[in-house]
Every structure is written in structure tokens, then in C-alpha cells.
C-alpha positions in Angstrom: 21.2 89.0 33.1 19.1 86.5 32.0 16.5 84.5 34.6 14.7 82.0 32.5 16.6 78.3 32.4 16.7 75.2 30.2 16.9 71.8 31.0 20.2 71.1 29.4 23.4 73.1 28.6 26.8 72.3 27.0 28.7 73.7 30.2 27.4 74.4 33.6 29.5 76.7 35.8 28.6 77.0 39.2 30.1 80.3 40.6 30.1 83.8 39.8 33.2 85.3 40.6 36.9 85.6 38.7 37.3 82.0 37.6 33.5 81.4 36.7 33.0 84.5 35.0 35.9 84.0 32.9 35.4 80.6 31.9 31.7 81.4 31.4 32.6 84.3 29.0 35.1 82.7 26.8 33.0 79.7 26.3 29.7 81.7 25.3 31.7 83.7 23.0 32.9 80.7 21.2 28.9 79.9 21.1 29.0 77.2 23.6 25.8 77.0 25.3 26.8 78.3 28.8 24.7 78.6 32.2 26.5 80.6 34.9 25.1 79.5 38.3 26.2 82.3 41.1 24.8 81.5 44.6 24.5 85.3 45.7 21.6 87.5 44.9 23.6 90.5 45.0 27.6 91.4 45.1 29.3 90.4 48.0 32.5 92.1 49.6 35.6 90.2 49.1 39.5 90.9 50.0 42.0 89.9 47.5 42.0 93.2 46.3 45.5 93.4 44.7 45.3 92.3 41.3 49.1 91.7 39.6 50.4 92.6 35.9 50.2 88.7 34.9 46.3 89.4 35.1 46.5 91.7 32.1 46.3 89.1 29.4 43.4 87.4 30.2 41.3 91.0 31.3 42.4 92.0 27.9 41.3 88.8 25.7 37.9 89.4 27.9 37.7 93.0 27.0 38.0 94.2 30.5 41.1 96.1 30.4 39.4 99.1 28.5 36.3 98.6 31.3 39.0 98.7 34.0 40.4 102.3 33.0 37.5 103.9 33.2 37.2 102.9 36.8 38.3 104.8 40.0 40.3 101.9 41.2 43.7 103.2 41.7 46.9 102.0 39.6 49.0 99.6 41.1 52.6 100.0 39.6 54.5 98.0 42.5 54.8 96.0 45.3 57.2 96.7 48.5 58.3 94.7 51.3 59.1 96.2 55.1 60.9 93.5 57.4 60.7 92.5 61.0 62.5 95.8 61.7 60.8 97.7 60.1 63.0 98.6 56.8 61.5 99.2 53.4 63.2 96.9 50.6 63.3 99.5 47.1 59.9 99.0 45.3 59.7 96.4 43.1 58.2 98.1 39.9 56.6 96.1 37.3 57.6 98.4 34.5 61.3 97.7 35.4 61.4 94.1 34.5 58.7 94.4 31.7 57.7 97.6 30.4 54.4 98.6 28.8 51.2 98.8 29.3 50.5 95.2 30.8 53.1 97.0 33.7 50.0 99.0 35.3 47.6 96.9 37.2 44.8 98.0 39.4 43.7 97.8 43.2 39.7 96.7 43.0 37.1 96.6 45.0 36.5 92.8 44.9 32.2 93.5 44.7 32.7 95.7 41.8 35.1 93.9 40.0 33.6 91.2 40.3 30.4 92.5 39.0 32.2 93.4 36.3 33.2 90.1 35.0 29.9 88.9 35.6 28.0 91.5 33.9 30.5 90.9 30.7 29.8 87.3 30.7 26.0 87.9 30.4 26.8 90.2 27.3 28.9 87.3 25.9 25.8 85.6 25.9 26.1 83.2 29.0 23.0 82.6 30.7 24.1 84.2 34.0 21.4 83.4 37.1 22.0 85.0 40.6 20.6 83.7 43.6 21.2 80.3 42.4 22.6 77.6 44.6 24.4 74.2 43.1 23.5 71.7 45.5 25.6 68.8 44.1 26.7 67.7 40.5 24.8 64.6 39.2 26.8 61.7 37.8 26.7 58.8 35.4 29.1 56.3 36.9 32.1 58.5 37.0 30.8 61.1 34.0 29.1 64.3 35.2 26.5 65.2 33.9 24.7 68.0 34.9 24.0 69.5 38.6 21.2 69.5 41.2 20.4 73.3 41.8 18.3 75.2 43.9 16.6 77.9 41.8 16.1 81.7 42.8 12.1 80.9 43.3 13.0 77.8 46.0 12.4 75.5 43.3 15.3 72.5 43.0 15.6 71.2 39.6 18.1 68.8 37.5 20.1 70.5 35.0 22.0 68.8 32.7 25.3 69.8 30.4 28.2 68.1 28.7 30.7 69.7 31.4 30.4 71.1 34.4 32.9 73.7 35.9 33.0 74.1 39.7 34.1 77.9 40.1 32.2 77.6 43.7 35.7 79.2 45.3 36.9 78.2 48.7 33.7 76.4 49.1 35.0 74.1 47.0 31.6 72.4 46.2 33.0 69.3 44.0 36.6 68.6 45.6 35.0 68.5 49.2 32.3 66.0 47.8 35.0 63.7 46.2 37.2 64.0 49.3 40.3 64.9 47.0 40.7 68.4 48.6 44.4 68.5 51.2 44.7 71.0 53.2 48.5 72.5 53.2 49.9 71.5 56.5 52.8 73.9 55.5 50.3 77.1 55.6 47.7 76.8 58.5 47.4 80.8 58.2 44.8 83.0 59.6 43.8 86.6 58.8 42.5 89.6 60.8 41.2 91.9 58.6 39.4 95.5 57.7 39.2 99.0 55.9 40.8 102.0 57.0 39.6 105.3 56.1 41.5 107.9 55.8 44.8 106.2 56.3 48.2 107.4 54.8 49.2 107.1 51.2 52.6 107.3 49.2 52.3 110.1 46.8 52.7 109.7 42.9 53.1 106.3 41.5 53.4 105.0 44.7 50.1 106.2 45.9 48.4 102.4 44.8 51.4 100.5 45.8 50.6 97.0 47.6 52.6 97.6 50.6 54.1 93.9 52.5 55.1 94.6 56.4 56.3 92.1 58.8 55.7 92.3 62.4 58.7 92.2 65.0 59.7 89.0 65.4 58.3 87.7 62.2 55.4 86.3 64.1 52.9 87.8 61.8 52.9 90.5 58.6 50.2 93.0 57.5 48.7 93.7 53.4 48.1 97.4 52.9 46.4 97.7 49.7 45.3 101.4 48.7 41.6 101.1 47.1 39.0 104.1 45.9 36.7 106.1 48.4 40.0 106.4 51.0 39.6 103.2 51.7 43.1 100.9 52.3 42.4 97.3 52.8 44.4 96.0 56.1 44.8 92.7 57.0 47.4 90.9 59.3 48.6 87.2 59.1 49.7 84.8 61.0 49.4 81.4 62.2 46.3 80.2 63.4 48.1 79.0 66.5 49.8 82.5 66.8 46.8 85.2 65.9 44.3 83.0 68.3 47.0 82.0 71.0 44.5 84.3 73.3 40.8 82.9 73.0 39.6 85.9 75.6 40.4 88.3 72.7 38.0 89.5 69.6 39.1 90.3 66.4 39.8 93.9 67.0 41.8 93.3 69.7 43.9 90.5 68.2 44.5 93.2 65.0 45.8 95.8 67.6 48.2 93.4 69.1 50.0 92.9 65.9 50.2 95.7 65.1 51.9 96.9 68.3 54.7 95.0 66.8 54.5 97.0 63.4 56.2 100.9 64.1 56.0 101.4 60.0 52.0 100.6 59.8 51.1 102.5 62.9 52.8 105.4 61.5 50.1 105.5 58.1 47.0 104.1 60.2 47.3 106.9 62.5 44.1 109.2 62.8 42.4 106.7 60.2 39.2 104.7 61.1 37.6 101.7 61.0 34.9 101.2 57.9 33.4 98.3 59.0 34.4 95.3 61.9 37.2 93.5 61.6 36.7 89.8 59.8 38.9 86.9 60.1 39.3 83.6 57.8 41.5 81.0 59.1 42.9 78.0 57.2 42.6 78.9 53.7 45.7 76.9 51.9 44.2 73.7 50.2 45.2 72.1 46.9 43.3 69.3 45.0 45.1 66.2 44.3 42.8 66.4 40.4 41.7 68.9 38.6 39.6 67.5 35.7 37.7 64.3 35.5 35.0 62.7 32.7 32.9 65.8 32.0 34.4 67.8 35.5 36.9 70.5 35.7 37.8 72.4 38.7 38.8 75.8 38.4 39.9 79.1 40.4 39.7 78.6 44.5 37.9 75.1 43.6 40.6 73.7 42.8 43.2 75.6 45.0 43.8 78.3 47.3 47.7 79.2 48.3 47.8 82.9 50.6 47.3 86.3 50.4 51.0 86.9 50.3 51.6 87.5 47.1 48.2 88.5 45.5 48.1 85.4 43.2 44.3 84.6 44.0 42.8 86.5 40.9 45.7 86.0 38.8 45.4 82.1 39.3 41.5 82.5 39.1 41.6 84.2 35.7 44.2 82.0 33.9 42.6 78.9 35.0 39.5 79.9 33.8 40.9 80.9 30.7 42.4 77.5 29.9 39.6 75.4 31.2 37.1 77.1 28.3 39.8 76.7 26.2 40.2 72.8 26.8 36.4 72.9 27.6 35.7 74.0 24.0 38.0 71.6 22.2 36.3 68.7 24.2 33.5 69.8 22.9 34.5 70.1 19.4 36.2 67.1 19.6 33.6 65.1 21.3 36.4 64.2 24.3 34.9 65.0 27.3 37.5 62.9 29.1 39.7 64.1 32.3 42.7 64.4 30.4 40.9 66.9 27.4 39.4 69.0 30.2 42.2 69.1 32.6 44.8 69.8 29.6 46.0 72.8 31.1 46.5 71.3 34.9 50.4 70.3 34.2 50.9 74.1 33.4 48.6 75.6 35.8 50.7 73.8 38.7 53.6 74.3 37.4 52.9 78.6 37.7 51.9 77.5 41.5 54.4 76.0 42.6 56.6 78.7 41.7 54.4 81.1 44.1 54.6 78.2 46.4 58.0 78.0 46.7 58.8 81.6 47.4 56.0 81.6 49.7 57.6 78.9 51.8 60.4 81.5 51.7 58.4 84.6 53.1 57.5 82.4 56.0 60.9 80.8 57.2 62.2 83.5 59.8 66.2 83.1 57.8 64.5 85.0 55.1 64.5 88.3 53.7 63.7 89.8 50.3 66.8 92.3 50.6 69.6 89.9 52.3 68.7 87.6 49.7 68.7 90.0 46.8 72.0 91.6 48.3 73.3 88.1 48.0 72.2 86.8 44.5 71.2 89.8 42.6 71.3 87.6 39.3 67.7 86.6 41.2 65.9 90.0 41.1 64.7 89.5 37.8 62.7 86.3 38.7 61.4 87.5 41.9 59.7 90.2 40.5 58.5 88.1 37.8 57.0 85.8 40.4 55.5 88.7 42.1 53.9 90.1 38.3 52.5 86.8 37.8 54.9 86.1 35.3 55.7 82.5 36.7 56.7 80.6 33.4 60.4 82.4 32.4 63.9 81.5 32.6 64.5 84.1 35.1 61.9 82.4 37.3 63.8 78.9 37.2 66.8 81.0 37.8 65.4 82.9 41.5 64.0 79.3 42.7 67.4 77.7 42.2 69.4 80.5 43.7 66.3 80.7 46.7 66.6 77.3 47.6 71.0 77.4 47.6 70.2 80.8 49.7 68.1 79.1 52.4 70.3 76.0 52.5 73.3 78.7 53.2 70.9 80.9 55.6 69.9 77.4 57.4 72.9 76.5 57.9 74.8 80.0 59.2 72.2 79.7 61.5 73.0 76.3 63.0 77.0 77.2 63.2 
């Protein structure tokens, strides 16, 4: 990776990991000068492990799919849901809905893969600097132009550029400045979260299934994501209101009492261990009322974070930075560095997010479950499991939101008679 900096740049991206990487890749293969600004000296551990099948475009226009399968991160070929009482829904596999190879995902380990994408950027000729910090974008009235950064020898310098990508994730360096970041009153989640080692597996292609379990009561729910090494990423969530109702307890302890309330997890943690000590995160769902402005773009977790229910971080992280180079480079080109040029891609990108939205909202209401509702209006299966590939932008999609929002209505009101 390169070390030594200009003083000017046609796009600056500050952040290193899915979004950043991508953007920063695309655009220095398409010989737009590109600096890649990543705050952390050295890869940092990350959940959002579970990658989907909707990923598999954007890996592959990157050249990472062929990267990928040389790795030992297992193959993820489905997703499963257990409910509050603890019975399995039938595996929703990828390949059924849309077979082929783009049906085969992968569960990562989010400091390798990230590495990855970071390492492929440098060889698409990005200028790619760890260890350096974006302290604020500089402006021109409302244009940006450039950033303030804090170099990796301590040294804070002006840099400027033509466009400048925030890809700082959940930090969400610019949308926090500009006060246009809203919190999602509908989501105020927390996590509890670790490794297991030595935890149970399914066997065949089960084995790197993403595995969704709800505690009794519907109080909280569990990921159990299979990864390399015999490591299984655990993590349960609830509401901040619910997981920290008991201040006297610690994170461990606040993991154990959910999962007293999960029979189906118990049974595959036990006789595992602990890798490292539990980690929590609280209050992670955010949107940004604008993605793009003159000479600005916000992309990945910068612009939006919705929850860990469905895996969609990466997935949204990869196609926004896809588009954004795309529109990025045609401003360019074009000389239109305006919000509309660089936030082209916004109506579309929301439009994929609300659909995960929606059936999120779902997951959460207590009336809800993926088989009653499937029982119901099979003619729905299709979409959901389109939704849960990443494949947000078919007919079958528009199809399982119409017939979700008739089946809660119904649900809603059985429950009031």
C-alpha cells in the first residue's frame, strides 16, 4: 500500500472497510485519481460476518469472487429461522429461488475480508494510507472540497479533491457534522455479542448456515454464524430497554440470561467456549435524511445502518459503493459535481432498504412468524427469500411486502378480537 500523499486528488474516500474499498477500487480502475484514507493502522475485528448471495455481483465486477474461494471461510448456502418456541422454519436455500453460482455465499471473518478489499483497491491503483484519520471535510460555501486529515507521522494537513466519499461507517464522520443523521426510533436495538469455539455445526451444506433463533417470549433473538478456525459468531438482540433492564449485570451475564430463554441454542453451545469477552453495541439503526451534496456522497454505514437481522450491512455497503464510483466517475467526466450527479443512485439504493426495512419491522412485532406467515400466503416465499439474498428489486419482492403488510393487518387484528 502506498504511504506517500499529494496535495490534491479527484476523489477522497475516508474509510477502509466494504463501502470505501469498493468505491475506492472501481474509481482507480477507471483512472480516477483516488486517496483511500483508513483510520486503523492494522485490521480490526468486526461482526457482520454473514455475507448474502446479492453480494456476489459487486465481489465479482471487483475480482474478489475468485480471491474469496481460495479462502477457508465456510459456504453459506442458507439462512433458517427458530421461533419463540423453539421450532426450526425449513431452510431457506438460495439455490432454490435462484440457482447458480451467485447461490453460494461465504461466512467471513470481517478483519480478513476486509483486508481483502483493501488490499485489492491498492492493486487497482488507489492510493490506500492506514493509520490515517479524517478529521473534518473542508468546504467552499456548500461544495466540498477536500478533507482535514491527521497523517500516520501526527502531521495534520489539507487535502484537497473534486469529491469526497465518507465510508467512515457508523461513525458517520459527515452526516453527524451536518446534523442530517435520524436515529430510527422504530429500532433502538442492542447486542451482546462473542465467539464460541468449538460449538455445534449442521453437517453438509448446512454446516455454514446463518442460523436466526428467537428467545421465549420474543423478548430478544440470537445470530449463529459458523466461521473458519471453529469459531461461530454469537450474538443476541434485543432492546436496549430489555438487554440492560438489570444495570448490576455485565455483558456475560446479560448473554447467559437470554439465552436461558433459548432451549435450541443451548443445545449447540454446549461444551463450547468463550474466544474472547463478550462485546455489546447498542443503538445502531440510523438513516440520513441526504445522501449526496456538491462534491459529497455518503456511502455504506455513513449513510445508514438498519440491524443485524438480516445480514444486509455488507451487501448494502458494497452496492452503494459500487454506484457512488459509478456516479462519482460520470461527475467527473461530465464536470457535474452536483448533489444530484453524485447521489444518482440514492432513489434506488433506498428503495432496496426499505424493502429490508419493512420485513424487519416484521421480525420484530411479536404477531409475526416466518412459517405462519408463509403457511398463509405461500405466493410470498419467493420474495422473502429474495429479500433475505439481497435480491430486493423483483416482482416477487413487491409481491411478499403487499401480502406482509395484509398478513400483519389480519394478525393485528385476530389478536384484538
Amino acid at each position: 500500500m502506498k504511504t506517500q500523499i499529494e496535495n490534491r486528488y479527484d476523489v477522497i474516500v475516508a474509510g477502509g472497510g466494504p463501502a470505501g474499498s469498493t468505491a475506492a477500487a472501481l474509481l482507480a480502475e477507471a483512472g480516477v485519481k483516488t486517496l483511500l484514507l483508513e483510520r486503523a493502522e492494522h485490521p480490526v475485528f468486526k461482526v457482520g460476518e454473514s455475507l448474502i448471495p446479492g453480494t456476489y455481483a459487486t465481489l465479482k465486477r471487483l475480482g474478489m469472487v475468485e480471491k474469496l474461494n481460495a479462502t477457508e471461510f465456510p459456504r453459506k448456502y442458507s439462512v433458517q429461522f427458530f421461533s419463540s418456541s423453539g421450532k426450526a422454519s425449513r431452510p431457506f436455500y438460495f439455490f432454490e429461488s435462484r440457482p447458480g453460482e451467485q447461490s453460494v455465499t461465504w461466512q467471513v471473518l470481517r478483519a480478513d475480508f476486509d483486508e481483502m478489499l483493501l488490499e485489492n483497491a491498492a492493486e487497482k491503483g488507489a492510493c490506500v494510507v492506514r493509520g490515517a484519520r479524517v478529521l473534518n471535510a473542508l468546504f467552499d460555501g456548500e461544495r466540498a472540497v477536500g478533507v482535514r486529515a491527521k497523517l500516520p507521522n501526527g502531521e495534520e494537513t489539507e487535502i484537497r479533491s473534486k469529491v469526497f466519499m465518507d465510508a467512515t461507517g457508523q461513525s458517520a464522520l459527515a452526516a453527524r457534522r451536518m446534523k442530517i443523521c435520524e436515529p430510527d426510533r422504530r429500532l433502538r436495538k442492542a447486542a451482546v455479542y462473542t465467539h464460541f469455539i468449538g460449538a455445534k455445526r449442521d453437517e453438509g451444506i448446512d454446516e455454514g448456515a446463518t442460523l436466526i433463533l428467537s428467545s421465549r417470549g420474543k423478548d430478544s433473538w440470537f445470530w449463529y454464524i459458523p466461521l473458519p478456525r471453529d469459531h461461530v459468531s454469537v450474538g443476541a438482540v434485543g432492546s436496549i430497554e430489555e438487554l440492560f433492564s438489570d444495570r448490576s449485570l455485565n455483558a456475560e451475564q446479560i448473554f447467559k440470561r437470554e439465552l436461558e430463554k433459548c432451549e435450541p441454542l443451548q443445545e449447540r453451545l454446549e461444551g463450547s467456549r468463550l474466544a474472547f469477552p463478550m462485546k455489546t453495541t447498542k443503538d445502531f439503526s440510523y438513516r440520513s435524511s441526504q445522501i449526496a451534496g456538491p462534491g459529497w456522497v455518503l456511502i455504506g454505514d455513513a449513510y445508514g445502518f438498519l440491524d443485524p437481522i438480516y445480514s444486509s450491512g455488507v451487501y448494502l455497503a458494497l452496492q452503494s459503493g459500487e454506484w457512488a464510483a459509478d456516479a462519482a466517475i460520470e461527475a467527473i467526466q461530465t464536470g457535474d459535481l452536483s448533489a444530484e450527479r453524485l447521489g444518482a443512485f440514492g432513489p434506488k439504493l433506498s428503495e432496496g432498504m426499505e424493502a429490508f426495512r419493512q420485513l424487519i419491522y416484521a421480525f420484530y412485532m411479536k404477531e409475526f412468524s416466518f412459517s405462519r406467515f408463509l403457511t398463509e400466503r405461500p405466493e410470498c416465499r419467493m420474495g422473502v427469500a429474495d429479500i433475505l439474498s439481497g435480491y430486493v428489486y423483483t416482482d416477487e419482492v413487491e409481491t411478499a411486502l403487499t401480502g406482509l403488510d395484509a398478513f400483519l393487518r389480519s394478525a393485528s387484528a385476530d389478536d384484538q378480537v
